[in-house]
C-alpha beads as a LAMMPS data file, in Angstrom:
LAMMPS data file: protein, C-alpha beads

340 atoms
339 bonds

1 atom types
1 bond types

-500.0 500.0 xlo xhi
-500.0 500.0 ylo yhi
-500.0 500.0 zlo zhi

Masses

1 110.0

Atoms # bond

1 1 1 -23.914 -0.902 4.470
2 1 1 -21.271 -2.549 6.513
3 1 1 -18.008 -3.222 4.544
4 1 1 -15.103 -6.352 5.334
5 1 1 -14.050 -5.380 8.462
6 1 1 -17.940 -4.413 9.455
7 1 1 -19.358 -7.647 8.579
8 1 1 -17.052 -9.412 11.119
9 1 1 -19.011 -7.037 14.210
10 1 1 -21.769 -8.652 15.670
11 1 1 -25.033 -7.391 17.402
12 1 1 -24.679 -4.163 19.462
13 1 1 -21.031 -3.695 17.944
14 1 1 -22.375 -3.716 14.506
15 1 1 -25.368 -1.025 15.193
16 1 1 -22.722 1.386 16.208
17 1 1 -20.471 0.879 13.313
18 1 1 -23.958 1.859 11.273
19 1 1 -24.738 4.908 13.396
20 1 1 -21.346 6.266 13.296
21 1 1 -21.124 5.844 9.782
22 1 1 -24.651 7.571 9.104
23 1 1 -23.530 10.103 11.323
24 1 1 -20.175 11.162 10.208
25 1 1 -20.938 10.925 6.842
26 1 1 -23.839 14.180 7.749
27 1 1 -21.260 15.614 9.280
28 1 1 -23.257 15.165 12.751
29 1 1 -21.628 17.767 15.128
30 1 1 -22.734 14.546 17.688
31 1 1 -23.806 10.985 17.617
32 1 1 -25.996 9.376 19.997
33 1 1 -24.735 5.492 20.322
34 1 1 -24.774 2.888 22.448
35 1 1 -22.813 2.459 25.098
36 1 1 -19.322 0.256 24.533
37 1 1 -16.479 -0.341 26.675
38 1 1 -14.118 2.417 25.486
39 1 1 -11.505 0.223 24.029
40 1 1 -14.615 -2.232 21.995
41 1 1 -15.540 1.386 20.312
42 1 1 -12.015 1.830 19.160
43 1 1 -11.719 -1.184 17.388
44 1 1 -15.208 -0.311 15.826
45 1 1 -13.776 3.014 14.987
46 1 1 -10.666 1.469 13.217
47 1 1 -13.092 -0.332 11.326
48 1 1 -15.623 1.609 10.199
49 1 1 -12.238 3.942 8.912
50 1 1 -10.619 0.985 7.514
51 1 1 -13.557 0.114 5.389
52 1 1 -14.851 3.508 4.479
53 1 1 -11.620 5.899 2.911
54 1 1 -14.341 8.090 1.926
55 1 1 -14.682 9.241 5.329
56 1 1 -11.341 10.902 5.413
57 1 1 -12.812 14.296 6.927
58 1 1 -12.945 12.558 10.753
59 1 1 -10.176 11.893 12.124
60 1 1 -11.202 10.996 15.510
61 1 1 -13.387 11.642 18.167
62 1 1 -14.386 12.295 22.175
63 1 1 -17.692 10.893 23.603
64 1 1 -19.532 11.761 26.860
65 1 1 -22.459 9.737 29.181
66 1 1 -23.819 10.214 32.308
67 1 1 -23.644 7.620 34.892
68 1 1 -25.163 4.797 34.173
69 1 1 -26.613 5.570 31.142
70 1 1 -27.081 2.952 28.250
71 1 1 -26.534 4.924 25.608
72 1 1 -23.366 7.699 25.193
73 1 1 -23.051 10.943 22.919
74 1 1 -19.620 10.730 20.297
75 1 1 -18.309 13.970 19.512
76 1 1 -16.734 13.445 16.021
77 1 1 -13.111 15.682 15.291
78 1 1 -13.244 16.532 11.614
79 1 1 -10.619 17.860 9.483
80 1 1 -12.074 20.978 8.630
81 1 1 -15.592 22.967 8.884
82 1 1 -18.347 22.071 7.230
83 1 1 -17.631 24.291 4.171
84 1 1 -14.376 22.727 3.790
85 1 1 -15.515 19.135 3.709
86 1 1 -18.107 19.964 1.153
87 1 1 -15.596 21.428 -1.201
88 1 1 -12.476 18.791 -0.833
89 1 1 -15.258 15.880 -0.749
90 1 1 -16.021 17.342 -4.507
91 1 1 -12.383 17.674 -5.030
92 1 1 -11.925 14.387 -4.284
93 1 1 -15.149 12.625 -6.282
94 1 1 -14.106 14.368 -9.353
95 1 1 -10.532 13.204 -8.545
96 1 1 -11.711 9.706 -8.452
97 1 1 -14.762 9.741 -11.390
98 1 1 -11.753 10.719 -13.660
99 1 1 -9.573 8.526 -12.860
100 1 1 -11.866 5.936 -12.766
101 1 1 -13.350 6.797 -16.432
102 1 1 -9.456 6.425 -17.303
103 1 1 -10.222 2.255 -16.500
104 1 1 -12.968 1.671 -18.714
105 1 1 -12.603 -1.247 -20.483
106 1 1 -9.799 -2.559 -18.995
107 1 1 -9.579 -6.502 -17.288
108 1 1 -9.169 -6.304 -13.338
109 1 1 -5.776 -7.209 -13.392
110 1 1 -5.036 -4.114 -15.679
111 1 1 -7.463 -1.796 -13.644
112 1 1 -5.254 -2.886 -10.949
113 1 1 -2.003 -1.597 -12.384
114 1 1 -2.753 1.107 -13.503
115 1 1 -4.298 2.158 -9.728
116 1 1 -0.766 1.102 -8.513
117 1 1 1.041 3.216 -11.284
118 1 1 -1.164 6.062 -10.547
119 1 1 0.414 5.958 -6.823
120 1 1 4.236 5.730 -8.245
121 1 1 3.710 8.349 -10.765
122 1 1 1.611 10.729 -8.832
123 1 1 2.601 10.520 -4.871
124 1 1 5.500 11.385 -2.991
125 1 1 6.034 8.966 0.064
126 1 1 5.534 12.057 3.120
127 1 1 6.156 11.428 6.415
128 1 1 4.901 15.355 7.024
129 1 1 2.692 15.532 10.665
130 1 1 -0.556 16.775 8.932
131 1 1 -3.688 14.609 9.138
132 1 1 -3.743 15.087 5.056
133 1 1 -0.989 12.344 4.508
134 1 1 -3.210 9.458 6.327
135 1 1 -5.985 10.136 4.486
136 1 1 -7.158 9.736 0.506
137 1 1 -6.927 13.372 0.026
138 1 1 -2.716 13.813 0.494
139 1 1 -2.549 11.645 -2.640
140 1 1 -5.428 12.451 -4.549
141 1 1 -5.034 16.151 -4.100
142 1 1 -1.788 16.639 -2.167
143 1 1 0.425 14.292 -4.031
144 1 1 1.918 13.341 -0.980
145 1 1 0.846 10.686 1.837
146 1 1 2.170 7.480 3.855
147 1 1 1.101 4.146 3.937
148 1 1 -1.897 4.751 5.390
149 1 1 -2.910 7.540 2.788
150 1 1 -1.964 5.567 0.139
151 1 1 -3.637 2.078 1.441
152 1 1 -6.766 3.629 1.387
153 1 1 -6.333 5.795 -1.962
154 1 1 -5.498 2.638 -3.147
155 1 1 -9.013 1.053 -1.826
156 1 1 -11.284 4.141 -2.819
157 1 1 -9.938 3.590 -6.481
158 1 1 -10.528 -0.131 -6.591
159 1 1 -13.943 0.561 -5.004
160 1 1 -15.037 3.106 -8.318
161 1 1 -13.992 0.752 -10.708
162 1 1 -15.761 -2.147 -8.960
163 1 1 -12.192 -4.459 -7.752
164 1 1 -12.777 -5.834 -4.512
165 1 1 -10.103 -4.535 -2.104
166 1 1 -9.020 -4.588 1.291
167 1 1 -7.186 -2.571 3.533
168 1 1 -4.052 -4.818 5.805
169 1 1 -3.138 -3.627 8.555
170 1 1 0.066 -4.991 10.476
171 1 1 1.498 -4.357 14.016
172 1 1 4.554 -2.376 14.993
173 1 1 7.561 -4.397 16.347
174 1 1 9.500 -2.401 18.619
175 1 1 11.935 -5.020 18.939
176 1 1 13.163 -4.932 15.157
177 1 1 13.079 -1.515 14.920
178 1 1 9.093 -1.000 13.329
179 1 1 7.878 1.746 15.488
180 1 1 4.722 1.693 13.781
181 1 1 1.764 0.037 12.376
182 1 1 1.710 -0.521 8.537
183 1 1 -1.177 -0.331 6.099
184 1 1 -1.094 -2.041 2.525
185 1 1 -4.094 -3.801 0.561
186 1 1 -5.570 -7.257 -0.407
187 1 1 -6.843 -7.383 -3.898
188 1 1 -9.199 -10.078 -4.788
189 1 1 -8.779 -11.015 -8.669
190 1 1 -11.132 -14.069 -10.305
191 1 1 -11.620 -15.202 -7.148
192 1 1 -7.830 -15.430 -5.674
193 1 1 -6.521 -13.053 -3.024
194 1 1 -3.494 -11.198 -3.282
195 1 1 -1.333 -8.922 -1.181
196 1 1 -0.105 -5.303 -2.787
197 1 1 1.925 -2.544 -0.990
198 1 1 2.029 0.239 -3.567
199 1 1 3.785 2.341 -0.606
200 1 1 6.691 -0.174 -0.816
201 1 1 7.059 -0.018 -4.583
202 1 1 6.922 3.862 -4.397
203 1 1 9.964 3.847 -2.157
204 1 1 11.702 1.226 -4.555
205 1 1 11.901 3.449 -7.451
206 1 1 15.072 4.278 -9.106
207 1 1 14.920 5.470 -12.610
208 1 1 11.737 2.696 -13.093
209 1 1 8.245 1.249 -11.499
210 1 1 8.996 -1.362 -9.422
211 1 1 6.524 -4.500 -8.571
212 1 1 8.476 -6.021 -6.038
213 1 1 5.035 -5.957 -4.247
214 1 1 2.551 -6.772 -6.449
215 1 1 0.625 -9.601 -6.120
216 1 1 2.336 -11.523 -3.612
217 1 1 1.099 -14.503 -1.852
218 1 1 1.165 -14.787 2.413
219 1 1 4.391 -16.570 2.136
220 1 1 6.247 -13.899 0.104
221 1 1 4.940 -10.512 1.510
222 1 1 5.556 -11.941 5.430
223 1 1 9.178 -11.993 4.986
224 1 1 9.499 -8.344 5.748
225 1 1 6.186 -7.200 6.837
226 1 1 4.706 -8.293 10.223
227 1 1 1.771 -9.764 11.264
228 1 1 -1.917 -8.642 11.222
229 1 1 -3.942 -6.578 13.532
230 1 1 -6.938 -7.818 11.548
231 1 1 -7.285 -11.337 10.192
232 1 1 -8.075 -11.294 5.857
233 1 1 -8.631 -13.591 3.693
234 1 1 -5.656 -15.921 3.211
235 1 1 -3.497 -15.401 -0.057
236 1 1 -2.592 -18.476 -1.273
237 1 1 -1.712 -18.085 -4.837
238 1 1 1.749 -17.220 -5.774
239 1 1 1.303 -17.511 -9.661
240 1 1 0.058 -13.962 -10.059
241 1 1 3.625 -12.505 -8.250
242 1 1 4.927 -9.269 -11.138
243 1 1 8.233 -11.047 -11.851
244 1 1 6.778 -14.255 -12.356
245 1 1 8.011 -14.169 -16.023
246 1 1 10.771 -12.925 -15.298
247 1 1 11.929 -15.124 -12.237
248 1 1 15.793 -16.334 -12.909
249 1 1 17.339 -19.396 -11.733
250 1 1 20.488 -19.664 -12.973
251 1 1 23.361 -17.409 -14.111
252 1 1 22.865 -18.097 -18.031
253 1 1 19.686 -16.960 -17.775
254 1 1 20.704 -13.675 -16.342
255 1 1 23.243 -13.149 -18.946
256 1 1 20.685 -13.629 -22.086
257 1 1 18.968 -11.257 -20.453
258 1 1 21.358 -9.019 -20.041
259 1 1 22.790 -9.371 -23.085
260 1 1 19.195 -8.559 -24.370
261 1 1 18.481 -5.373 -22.428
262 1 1 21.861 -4.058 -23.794
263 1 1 20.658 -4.960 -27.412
264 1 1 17.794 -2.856 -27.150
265 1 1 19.563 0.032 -25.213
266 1 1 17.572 -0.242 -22.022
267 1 1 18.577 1.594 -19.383
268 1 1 17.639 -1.056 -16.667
269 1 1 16.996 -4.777 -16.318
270 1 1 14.484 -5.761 -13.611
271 1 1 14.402 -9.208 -12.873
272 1 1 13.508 -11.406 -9.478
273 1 1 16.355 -13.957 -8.485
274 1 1 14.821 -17.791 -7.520
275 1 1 18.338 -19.556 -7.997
276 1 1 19.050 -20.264 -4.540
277 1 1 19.807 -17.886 -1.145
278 1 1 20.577 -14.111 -2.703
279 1 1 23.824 -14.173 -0.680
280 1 1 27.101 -11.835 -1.254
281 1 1 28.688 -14.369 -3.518
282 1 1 25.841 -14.976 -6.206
283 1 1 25.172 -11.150 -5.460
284 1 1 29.089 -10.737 -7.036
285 1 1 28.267 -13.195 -9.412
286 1 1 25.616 -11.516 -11.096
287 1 1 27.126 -8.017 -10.981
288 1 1 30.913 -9.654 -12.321
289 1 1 28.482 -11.046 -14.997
290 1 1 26.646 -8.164 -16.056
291 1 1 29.920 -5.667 -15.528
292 1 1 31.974 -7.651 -17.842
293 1 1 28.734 -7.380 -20.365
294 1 1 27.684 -3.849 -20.068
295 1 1 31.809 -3.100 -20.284
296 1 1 31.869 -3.982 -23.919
297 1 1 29.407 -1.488 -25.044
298 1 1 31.203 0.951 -22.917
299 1 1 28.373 1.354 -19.686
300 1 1 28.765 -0.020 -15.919
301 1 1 26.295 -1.487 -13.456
302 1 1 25.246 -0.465 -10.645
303 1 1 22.730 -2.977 -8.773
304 1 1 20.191 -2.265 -6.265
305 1 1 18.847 -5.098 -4.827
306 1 1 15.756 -5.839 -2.515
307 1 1 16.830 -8.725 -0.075
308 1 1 13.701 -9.933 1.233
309 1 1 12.076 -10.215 -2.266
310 1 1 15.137 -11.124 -3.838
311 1 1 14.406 -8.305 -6.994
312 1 1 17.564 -6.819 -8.772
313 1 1 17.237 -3.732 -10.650
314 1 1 20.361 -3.655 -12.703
315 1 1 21.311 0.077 -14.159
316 1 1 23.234 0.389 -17.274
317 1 1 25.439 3.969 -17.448
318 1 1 28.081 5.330 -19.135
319 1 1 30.756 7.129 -16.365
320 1 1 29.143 5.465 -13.546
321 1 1 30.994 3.293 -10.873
322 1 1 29.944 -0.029 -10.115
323 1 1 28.053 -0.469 -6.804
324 1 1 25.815 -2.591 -4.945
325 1 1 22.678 -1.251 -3.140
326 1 1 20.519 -2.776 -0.638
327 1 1 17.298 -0.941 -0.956
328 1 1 14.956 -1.410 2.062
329 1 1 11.532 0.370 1.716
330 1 1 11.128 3.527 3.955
331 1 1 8.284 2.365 5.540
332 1 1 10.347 1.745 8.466
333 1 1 10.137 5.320 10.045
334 1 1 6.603 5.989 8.555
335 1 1 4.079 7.034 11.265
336 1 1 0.793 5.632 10.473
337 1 1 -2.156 7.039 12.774
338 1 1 -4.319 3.992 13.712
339 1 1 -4.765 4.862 16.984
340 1 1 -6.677 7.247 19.022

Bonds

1 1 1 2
2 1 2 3
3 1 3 4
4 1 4 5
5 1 5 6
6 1 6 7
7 1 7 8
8 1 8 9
9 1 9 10
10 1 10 11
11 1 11 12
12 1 12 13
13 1 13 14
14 1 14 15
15 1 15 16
16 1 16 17
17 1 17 18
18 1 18 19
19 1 19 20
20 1 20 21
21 1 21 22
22 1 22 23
23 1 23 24
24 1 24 25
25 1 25 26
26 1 26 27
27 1 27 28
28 1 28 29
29 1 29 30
30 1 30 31
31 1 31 32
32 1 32 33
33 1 33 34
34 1 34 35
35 1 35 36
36 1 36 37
37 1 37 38
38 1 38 39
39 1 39 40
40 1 40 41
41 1 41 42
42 1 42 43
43 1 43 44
44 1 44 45
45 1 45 46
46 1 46 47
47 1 47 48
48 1 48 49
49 1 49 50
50 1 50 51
51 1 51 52
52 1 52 53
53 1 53 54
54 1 54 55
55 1 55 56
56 1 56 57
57 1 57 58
58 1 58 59
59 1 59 60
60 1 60 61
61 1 61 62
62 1 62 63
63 1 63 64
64 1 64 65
65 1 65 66
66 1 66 67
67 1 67 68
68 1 68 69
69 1 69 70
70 1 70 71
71 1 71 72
72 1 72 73
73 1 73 74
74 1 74 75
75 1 75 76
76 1 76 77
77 1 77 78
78 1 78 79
79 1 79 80
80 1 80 81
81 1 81 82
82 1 82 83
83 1 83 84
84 1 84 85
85 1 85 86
86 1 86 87
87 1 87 88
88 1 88 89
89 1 89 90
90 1 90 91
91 1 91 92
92 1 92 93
93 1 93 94
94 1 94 95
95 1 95 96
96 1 96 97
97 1 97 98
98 1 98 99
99 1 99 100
100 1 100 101
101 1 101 102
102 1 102 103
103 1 103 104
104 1 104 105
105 1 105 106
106 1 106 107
107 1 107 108
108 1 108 109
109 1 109 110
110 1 110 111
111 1 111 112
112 1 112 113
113 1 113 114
114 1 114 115
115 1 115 116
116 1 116 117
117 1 117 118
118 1 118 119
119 1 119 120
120 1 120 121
121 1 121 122
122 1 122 123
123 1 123 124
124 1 124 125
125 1 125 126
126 1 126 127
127 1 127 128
128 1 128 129
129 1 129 130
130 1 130 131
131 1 131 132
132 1 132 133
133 1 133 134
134 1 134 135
135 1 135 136
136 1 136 137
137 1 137 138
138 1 138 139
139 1 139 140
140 1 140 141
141 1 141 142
142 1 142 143
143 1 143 144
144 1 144 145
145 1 145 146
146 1 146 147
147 1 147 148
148 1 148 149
149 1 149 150
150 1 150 151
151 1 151 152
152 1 152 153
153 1 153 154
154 1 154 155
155 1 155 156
156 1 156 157
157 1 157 158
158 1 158 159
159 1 159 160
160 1 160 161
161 1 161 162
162 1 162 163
163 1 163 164
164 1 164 165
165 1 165 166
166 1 166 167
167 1 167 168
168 1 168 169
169 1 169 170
170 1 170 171
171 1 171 172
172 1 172 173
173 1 173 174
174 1 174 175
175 1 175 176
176 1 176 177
177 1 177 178
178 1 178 179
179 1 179 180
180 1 180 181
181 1 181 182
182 1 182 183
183 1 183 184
184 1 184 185
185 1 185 186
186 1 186 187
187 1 187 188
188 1 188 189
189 1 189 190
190 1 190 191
191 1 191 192
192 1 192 193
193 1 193 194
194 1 194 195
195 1 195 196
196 1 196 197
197 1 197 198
198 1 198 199
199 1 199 200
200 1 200 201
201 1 201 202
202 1 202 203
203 1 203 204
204 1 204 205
205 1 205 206
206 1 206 207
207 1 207 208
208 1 208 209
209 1 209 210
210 1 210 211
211 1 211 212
212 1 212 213
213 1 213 214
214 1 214 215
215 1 215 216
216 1 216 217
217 1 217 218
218 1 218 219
219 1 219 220
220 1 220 221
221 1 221 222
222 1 222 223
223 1 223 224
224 1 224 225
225 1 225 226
226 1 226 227
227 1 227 228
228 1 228 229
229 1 229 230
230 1 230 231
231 1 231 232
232 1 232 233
233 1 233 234
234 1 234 235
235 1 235 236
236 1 236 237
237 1 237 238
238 1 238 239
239 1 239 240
240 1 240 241
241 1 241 242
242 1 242 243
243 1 243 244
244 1 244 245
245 1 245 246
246 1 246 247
247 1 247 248
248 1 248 249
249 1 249 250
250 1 250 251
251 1 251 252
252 1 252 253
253 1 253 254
254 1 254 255
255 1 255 256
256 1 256 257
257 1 257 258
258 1 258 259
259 1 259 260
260 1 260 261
261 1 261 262
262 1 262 263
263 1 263 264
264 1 264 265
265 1 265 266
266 1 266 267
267 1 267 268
268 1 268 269
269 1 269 270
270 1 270 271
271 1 271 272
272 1 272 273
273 1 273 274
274 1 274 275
275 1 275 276
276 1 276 277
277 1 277 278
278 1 278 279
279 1 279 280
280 1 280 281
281 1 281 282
282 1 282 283
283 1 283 284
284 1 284 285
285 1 285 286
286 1 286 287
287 1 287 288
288 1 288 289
289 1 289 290
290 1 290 291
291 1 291 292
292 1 292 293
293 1 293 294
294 1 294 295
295 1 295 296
296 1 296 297
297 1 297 298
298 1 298 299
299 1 299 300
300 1 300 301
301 1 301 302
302 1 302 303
303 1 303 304
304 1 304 305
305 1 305 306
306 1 306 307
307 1 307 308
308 1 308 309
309 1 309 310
310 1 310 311
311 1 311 312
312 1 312 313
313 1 313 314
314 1 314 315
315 1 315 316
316 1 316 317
317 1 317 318
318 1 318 319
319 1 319 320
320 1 320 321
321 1 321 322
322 1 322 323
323 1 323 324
324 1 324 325
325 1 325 326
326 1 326 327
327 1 327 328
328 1 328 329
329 1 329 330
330 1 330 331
331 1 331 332
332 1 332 333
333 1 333 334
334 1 334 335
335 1 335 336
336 1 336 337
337 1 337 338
338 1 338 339
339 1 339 340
């Protein structure tokens, strides 16, 4: 059964997509398809992968014809022999059935978090050159992966506990620096679509979870991730954005809360900034403010501060000097293997 990215093939495209999937999923040592240009069977490739994390035991494959023929032969590469994939595919489907059991009963938008806490809590952000870190099984039973590993982890969890999910893929942009393509998800809750990039929050983390990219809308998650190799269903909403409740607009506001968090002894204050451009000056405004605050019970601040999203994390410490951080996910240098 053909998943998103399957249902947009059409005719002789779409028979492929079926016969590779049937095939790699028998662990086929060959599959006989029909011919496609070489670069139309790529993009079938990337989307039969995209759709289907399951299938993380191929990761690629050769294909030979004779002359003329109408129909070619696809050698698949897998990860490992036969033996191998049996035992990591029940690695991984007890991985998942527990995890999944660990969701019953709660509402989507809860099953949700808790699939994105499960990525914070559990995987280390990798960039190791081993086949294991794009795939489901670095997280699931490495505890390590990149964005592609954890995009589709991500995808294979909301698939067992029934949320419909997506995997986005964006292009690389030499020109600013992005060397390579990025993978994140599109969650679809009552209806409403919604852009989450647990791989970003993962490399956010300083002391706390961070949601900086949970739930955003098309607006929000484009100012620092570029655009799609794939169309997806636009995201429109921005009323289901983390910090919603928490979204500041003036510097009053910031001290109650401050003042608050200090009350109750937190250790941070997390808190997204909608008062106007996050510039240097209301940047030293909010720090002189919440200095001169945490000073009286004897702590500093230290700020870290995610430009694009305009999320502070405030940090309350005793024998700590004052600083400013500009946190920038390390998805930059991640090398995410879409290609062939």
């Amino acid at each position: 059964m053909a998943g998103y990215y399957g249902k947009t093939l059409t005719g002789r495209q779409r028979e492929v997509y079926a016969l590779l999937q049937q095939g790699f999923d028998a662990l086929a040592p060959s599959i006989r398809i029909p011919k496609l240009a070489a670069e139309e069977l790529a993009e079938v490739y990337l989307r039969l992968k995209l759709d289907e994390p399951l299938l993380f035991f191929v990761i690629g494959y050769s294909y030979r014809y004779y002359q003329g023929a109408e129909h070619v032969e696809l050698l698949p590469e897998y990860l490992f022999d036969k033996a191998k994939v049996k035992e990591h595919r029940q690695a991984v489907a007890a991985r998942i059935q527990r995890l999944a059991r660990g969701m019953e009963g709660l509402s989507p938008l809860e099953k949700e978090q808790a699939i994105h806490d499960f990525i914070l809590h559990n995987v280390r952000y990798d960039k190791l050159k081993k086949p294991y870190s794009h795939e489901i099984i670095g997280p699931l039973t490495q505890g390590v992966g990149v964005c592609e590993g954890i995009a589709k982890t991500v995808k294979v969890l909301c698939d067992a506990v029934g949320l419909p999910c997506v995997i986005a893929l964006s292009h690389a942009n030499p020109d600013k620096g992005i060397r390579y393509r990025h993978a994140w998800n599109v969650i679809t809750l009552n209806g409403r679509h919604y852009h989450l990039d647990a791989t970003f929050d993962n490399s956010l983390q300083r002391g706390c979870e961070r949601y900086d990219y949970f739930n955003l809308d098309d607006k929000h998650i484009f100012r620092d991730h570029e655009a799609l190799v794939l169309p997806l269903p636009a995201c429109t909403d921005g009323d289901g954005f983390f910090y919603r409740s928490i979204s500041l607009t003036k510097l009053e506001q910031v001290e109650s809360r401050v003042k608050q968090a200090l009350r109750k002894k937190q250790p941070q204050l997390v808190f997204h900034w909608r008062g106007g451009g996050l510039n240097r000056a209301v940047l030293q405004s909010i720090t002189d403010l919440a200095g001169g605050l945490a000073a009286q019970k004897g702590l500093a601040v230290c700020c870290a501060v995610n430009v694009p999203q305009a999320v502070l994390q405030l940090d309350f410490a005793a024998e700590t000097a004052a600083d400013v951080t500009v946190q920038q996910p390390d998805e930059a240098q991640d090398n995410a293997s879409f290609t062939i």
